[in-house]
C-alpha positions in Angstrom: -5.9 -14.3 -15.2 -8.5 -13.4 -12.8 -9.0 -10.5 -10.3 -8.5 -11.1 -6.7 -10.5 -8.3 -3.9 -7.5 -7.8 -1.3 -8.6 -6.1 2.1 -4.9 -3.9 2.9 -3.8 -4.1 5.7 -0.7 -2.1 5.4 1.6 -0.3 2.2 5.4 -1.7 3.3 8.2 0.7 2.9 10.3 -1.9 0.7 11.9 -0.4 -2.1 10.8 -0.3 -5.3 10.6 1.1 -8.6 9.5 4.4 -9.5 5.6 4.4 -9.6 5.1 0.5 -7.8 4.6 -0.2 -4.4 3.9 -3.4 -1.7 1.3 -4.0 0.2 0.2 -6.5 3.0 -3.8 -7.6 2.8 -5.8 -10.4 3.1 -7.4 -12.3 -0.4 -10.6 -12.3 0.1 -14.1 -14.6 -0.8 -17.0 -13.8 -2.5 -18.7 -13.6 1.1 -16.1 -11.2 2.2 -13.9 -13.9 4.6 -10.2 -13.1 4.2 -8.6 -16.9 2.9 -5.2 -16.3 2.2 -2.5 -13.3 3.4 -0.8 -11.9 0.4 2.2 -9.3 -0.1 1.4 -7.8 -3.4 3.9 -5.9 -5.8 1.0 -3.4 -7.0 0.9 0.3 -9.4 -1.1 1.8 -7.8 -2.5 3.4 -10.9 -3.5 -0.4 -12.1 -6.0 -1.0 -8.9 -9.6 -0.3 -8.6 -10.9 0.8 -5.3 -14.7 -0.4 -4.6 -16.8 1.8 -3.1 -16.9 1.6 0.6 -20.5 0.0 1.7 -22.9 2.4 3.3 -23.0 2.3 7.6 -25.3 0.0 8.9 -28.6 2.3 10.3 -28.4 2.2 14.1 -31.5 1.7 16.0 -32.4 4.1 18.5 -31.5 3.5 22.3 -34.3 3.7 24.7 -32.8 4.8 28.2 -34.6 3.8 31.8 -34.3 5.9 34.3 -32.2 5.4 37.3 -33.8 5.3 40.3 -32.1 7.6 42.6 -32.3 8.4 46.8 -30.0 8.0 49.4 -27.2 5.7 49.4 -26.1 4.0 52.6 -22.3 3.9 53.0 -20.3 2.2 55.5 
């Protein structure tokens, strides 16, 4: 056996036993492209949840001026 990293895409309300539950997600590669769509029959209890990578910095925005005066209409 060997683990798969699923990106969820949504927990279906199938029923199921006590404790279990279904999910929709996308297998995914080692370079993070989803490869295959998978329904899973998951505990949650049994799954481990990476931790979420941090947000990109942004770069601040420099702003121009607009150039303002009178506006011929018509």
């Amino acid at each position: 056996m060997r683990p798969i990293f699923v990106r969820v895409i949504r927990v279906l309300d199938w029923p199921t036993y006590d404790g279990w539950l279904w999910i929709d997600g996308y297998e995914l590669a080692t370079n993070g492209d989803a490869i295959a769509r998978r329904s899973l029959f998951v505990m949650p209890a049994g799954l481990i949840w990476p931790n979420p990578p941090a947000p990109a910095a942004r770069r601040p925005t420099t702003r121009t001026p607009v150039r303002r005066g009178p506006v011929r209409v018509g």
